[in-house]
Structures are given as C-alpha cells and as structure tokens.
C-alpha angles and dihedrals in degrees: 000000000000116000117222121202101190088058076076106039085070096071116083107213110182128180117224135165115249097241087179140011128164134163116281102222091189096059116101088224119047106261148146137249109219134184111209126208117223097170107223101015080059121224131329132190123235129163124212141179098238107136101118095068115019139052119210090245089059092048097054102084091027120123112228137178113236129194093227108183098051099111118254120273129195114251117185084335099312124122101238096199089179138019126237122226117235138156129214128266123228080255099052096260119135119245123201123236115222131146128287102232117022120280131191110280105260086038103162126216121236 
C-alpha cells in the first residue's frame, strides 16, 4: 500500500487550551461541553464523554489537539464545532492526546 501524504495534510489537527468545560446534562451519554481556546483562530465548542476520568475543574488549563475542519455536528443538543482527539484506556475511557511540553495555541500538527 502507497502512502499519501497529502491524505493527511488535509486534516487540520490544532492544538487549544480547554477555557471552559462543564457537564451536558442533556447529553445520553455523561459528557462534557467544552470551549476550546486557539489563540488566534479564536474558540471553538466540542463535546466529549470524559467523565471517568476528568472533572471539569481538571480540563480547564489542559492542552488538547483538536480536528478542526470536520463540519460541526449537534451532541446532546451542543454545536461541536471540533473534535477533540483521544485514545482508549485499557478500561474503555477515553484519554485525551495533547503535547508533551506547551505549544502556541493554533499549533498545528505535521
């Protein structure tokens, strides 16, 4: 199989600060609304099932990388404008991806 770079430069992975989260009671699922800072390219909305592992008090501060340009979709009736990017635990919950040092806000990933 080929590999084709520019299948990836497509995507548009940010990294932002989460400035607010709190829980989405209207969401099936617990999860959380959060506003995202990109600095320049200004905030952005996401939602995201992190409650295993998270509270919304130790997500504000925390450096995530977000897919920016995959349309907007509606979540427990929130607009998630990005999404952010997480892995799997062991135990199912989801982890969120971030850098490992701190990058300008609108960083984006190559």
């Amino acid at each position: 199989m080929d590999i084709d770079p520019q299948a990836f430069a497509r995507l548009d992975l940010r990294v932002g600060r989460i400035a607010q989260a709190t829980l989405n009671t209207k969401a099936r699922t617990p999860a959380y609304k959060l506003v995202i800072d990109f600095g320049e390219i200004g905030t952005r909305q996401s939602s995201g099932q992190y409650t295993a592992l998270y509270t919304p008090e130790s997500l504000i501060g925390r450096q995530v990388v977000c897919a920016m340009n995959l349309g907007a979709m509606r979540i427990g009736g929130y607009e998630a404008q990005v999404l952010v990017v997480g892995a799997r635990g062991a135990d199912g919950a989801p982890i969120l991806v971030g850098p490992e040092r701190e990058v300008p806000l609108g960083a984006d990933l190559f």
